[in-house]
C-alpha positions in Angstrom: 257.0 38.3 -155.9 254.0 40.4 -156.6 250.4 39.2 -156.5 250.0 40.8 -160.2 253.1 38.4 -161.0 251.3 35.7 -160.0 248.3 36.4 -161.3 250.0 36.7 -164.4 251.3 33.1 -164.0 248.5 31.4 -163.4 246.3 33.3 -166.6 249.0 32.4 -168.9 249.1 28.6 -167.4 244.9 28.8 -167.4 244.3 30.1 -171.2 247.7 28.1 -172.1 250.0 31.3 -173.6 250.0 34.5 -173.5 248.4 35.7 -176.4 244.5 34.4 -175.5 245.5 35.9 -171.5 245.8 39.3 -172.9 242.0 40.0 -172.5 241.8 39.3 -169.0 244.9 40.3 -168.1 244.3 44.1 -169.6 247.9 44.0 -170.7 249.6 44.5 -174.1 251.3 41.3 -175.7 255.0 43.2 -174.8 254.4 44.0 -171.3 252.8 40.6 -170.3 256.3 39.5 -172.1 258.4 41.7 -170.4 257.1 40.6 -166.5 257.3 36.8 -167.5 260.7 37.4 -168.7 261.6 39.5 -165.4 259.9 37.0 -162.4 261.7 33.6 -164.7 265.2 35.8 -164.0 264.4 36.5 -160.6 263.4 33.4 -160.0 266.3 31.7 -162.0 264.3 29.0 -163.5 262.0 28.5 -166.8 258.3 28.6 -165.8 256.4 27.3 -169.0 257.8 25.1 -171.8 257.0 27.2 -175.0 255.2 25.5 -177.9 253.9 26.2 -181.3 250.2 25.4 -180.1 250.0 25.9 -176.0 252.5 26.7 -173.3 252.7 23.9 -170.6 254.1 24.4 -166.6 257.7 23.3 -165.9 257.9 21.6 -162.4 258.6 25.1 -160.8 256.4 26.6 -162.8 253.8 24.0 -161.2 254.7 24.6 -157.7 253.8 28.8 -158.4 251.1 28.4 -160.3 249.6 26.2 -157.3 250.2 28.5 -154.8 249.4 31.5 -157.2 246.2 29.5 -157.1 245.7 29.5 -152.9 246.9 32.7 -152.5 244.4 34.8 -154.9 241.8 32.3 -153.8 242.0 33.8 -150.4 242.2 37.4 -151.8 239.5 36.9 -154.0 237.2 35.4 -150.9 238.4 38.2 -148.8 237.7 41.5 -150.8 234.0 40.0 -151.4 233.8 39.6 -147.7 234.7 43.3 -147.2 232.3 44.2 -150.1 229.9 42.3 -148.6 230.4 44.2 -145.1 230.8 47.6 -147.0 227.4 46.6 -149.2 225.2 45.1 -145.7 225.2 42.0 -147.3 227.3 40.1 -144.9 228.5 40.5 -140.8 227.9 39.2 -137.7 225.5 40.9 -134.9 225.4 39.7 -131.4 222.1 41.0 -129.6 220.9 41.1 -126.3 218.3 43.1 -124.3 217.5 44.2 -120.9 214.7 42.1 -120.1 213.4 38.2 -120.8 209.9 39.4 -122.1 212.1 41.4 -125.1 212.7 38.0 -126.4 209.4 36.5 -127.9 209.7 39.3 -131.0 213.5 37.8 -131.7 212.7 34.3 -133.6 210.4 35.2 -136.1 212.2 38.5 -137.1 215.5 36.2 -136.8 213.7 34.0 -139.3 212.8 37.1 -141.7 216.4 38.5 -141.4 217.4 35.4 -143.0 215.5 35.6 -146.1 216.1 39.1 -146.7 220.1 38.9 -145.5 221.2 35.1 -146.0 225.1 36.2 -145.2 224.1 38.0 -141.8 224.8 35.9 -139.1 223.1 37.1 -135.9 223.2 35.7 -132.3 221.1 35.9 -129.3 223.2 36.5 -126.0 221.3 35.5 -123.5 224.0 35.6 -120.7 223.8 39.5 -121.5 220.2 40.1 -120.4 219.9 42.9 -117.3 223.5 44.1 -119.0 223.5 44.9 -122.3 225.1 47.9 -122.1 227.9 46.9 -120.2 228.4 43.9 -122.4 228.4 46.2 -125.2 231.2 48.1 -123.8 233.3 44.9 -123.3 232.7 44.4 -126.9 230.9 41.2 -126.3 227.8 42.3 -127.6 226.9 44.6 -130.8 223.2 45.6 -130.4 221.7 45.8 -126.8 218.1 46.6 -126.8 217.4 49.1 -123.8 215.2 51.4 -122.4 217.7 53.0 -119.6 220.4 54.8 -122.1 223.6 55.2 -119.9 225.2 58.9 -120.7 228.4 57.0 -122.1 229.7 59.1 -125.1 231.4 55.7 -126.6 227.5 54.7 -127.2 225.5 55.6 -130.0 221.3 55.4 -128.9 219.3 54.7 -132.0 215.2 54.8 -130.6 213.0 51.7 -131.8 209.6 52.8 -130.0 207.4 53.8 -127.0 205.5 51.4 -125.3 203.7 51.4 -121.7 204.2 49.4 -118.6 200.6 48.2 -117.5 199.7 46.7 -114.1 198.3 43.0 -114.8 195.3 42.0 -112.5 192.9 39.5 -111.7 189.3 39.7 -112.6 187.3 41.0 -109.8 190.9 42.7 -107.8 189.7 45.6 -106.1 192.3 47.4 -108.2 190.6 46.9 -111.4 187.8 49.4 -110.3 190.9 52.3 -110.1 191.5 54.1 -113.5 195.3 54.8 -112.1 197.3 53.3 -109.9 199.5 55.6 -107.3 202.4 54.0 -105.3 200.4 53.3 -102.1 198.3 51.0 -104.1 200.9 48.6 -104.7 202.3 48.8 -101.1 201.1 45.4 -99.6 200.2 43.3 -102.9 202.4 40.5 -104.1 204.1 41.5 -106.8 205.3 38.7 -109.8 208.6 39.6 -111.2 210.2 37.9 -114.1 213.9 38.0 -112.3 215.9 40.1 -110.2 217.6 42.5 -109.5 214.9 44.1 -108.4 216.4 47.6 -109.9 215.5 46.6 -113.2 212.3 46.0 -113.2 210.4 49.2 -114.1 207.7 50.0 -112.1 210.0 49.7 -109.1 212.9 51.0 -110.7 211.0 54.4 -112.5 207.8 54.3 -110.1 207.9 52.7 -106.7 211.9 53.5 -105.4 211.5 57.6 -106.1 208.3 57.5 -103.7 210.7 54.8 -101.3 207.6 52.6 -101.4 207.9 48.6 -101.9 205.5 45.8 -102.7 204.4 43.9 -99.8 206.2 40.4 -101.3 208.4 40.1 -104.2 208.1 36.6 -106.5 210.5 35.8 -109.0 209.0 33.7 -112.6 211.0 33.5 -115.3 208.6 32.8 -117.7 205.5 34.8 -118.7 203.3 32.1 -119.3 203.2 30.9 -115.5 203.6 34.5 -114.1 200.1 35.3 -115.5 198.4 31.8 -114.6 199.8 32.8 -111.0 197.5 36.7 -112.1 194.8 34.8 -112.7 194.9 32.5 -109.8 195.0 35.5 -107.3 198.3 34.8 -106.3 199.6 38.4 -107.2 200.0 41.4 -109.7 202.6 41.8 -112.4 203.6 44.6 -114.2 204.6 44.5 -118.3 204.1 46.4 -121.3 201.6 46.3 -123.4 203.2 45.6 -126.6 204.9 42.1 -124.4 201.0 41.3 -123.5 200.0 41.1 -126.8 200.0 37.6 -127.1 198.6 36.9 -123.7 195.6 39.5 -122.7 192.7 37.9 -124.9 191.6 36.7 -121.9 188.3 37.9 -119.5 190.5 36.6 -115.9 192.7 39.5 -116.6 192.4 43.2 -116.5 195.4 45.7 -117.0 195.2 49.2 -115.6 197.4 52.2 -115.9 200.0 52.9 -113.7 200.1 56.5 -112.7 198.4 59.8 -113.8 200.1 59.8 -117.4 201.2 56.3 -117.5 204.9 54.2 -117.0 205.8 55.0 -120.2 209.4 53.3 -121.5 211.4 54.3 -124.7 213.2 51.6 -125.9 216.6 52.2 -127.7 219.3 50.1 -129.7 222.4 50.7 -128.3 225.4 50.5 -130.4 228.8 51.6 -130.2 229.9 54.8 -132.1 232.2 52.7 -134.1 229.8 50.4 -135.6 227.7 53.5 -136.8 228.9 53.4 -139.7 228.2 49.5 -140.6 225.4 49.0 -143.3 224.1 46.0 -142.0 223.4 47.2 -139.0 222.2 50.2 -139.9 219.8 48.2 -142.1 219.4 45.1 -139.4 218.1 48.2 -136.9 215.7 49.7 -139.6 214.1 46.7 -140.1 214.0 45.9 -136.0 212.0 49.1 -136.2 209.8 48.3 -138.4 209.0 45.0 -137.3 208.2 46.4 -133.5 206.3 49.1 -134.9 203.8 46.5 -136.6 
């Protein structure tokens, strides 16, 4: 049996004959006829009892008209779910980044995704920070927010924005009197570091390793909040970027100074794979990413 069979059931057994179906069924009075006739003799039994005024379901008709009922039900549900996808109305996107202090932008744009896109369902990955890319390729991850692009052909690079990597300093550090930093000067000073390993943090990673230079002491703090009350104590220097300070620089106990001639400048990507490219709603969940970071 045919799914047009059985919607053909269940509009007769809905509008109770055939005659009132016609409209929705976009058949002529004959053909509608015809089929009926053709599924009751494959079938081998009566599906309606025939009456001046309505057609009511036999038992067997029953029985096909209920599952005629489940079965477009789920057809129905799914071809709006793929129209949905196809539209960017609807999907699921599983984001990460490369870095703790990429997360305090994610709520409230989470929140404003929600309004605009009530059918996208996104999710924060947290056990994919430091590897988003590799997640990615293990398909456990969707978007994975990056500034060190791996040359992977299966990875589409989308760029979000520039931002630059500032060194964070006391009030009254004898490096707040430099314009620049050079390697040498953070040779010897304490540095704060959100988490290891050590190869992905920037300034050591892009700045200190190609001159083979290394802070004096190394101290891991997960969050940002205590990392700069340790700045402002004297207890070391940290390094972040300046669109990450935002929300924590108004502040006279801390100073931030460039690091190098032209500055630690960082581009940060969305990574997706090359089969997702062509997904609406992620095209349209990256555009607005961009715009929000841009703000």
């Amino acid at each position: 049996m045919e799914l047009r069979h059985l919607r053909i059931i269940k509009t007769i057994a809905d509008e109770k004959g055939i005659t009132k179906s016609l409209g929705k069924l976009f058949l002529t009075q004959s053909a509608v006829s015809h089929q009926l006739r053709d599924i009751e003799e494959r079938l081998g039994v009566k599906l309606f009892y025939r009456t001046r005024k309505q057609w009511i379901l036999t038992e067997e008709g029953k029985i096909i008209y209920d599952t005629a009922t489940k079965v477009l039900d789920e057809i129905d549900n799914a071809t709006e779910k793929i129209n949905d996808l196809r539209n960017g109305h609807a999907g699921v996107i599983r984001i990460s980044t490369e870095c703790y202090t990429s997360y305090h932008w994610l709520p409230a744009f989470m929140v404003k995704m929600k309004l605009l896109y009530p059918r996208l369902d996104v999710k924060i990955v947290m056990e994919a920070t430091h590897k988003p890319l590799q997640k990615l390729l293990d398909n456990e991850l969707d978007i994975g927010i990056t500034s060190d692009p791996w040359p992977d052909k299966s990875i589409k690079y989308i760029e979000l924005f520039k931002d630059e990597v500032m060194a964070v300093v006391p009030a009254g550090h004898p490096l707040t009197a430099k314009k620049q930093l050079n390697a040498d000067d953070i040779v010897g000073q304490v540095l704060i570091i959100h988490s290891y390993p050590l190869d992905t943090v920037t300034v050591y990673q892009h700045f200190l390793k190609p001159e083979q230079k290394e802070p004096g002491q190394i101290i891991a703090v997960p969050l940002t909040e205590v990392a700069l009350e340790m700045v402002k104590a004297g207890m070391g220097i940290m390094t972040m970027p300046l669109w990450a300070l935002k929300p924590f620089t108004a502040t006279s106990e801390l100073n931030l100074v460039r690091i190098g001639p032209k500055g630690l400048i960082r581009t940060h990507y969305a990574a997706i794979r090359h089969e997702d490219a062509g997904k609406k709603y992620m095209i349209d969940f990256i555009d607005n990413l961009k715009e929000e970071l841009l703000k």
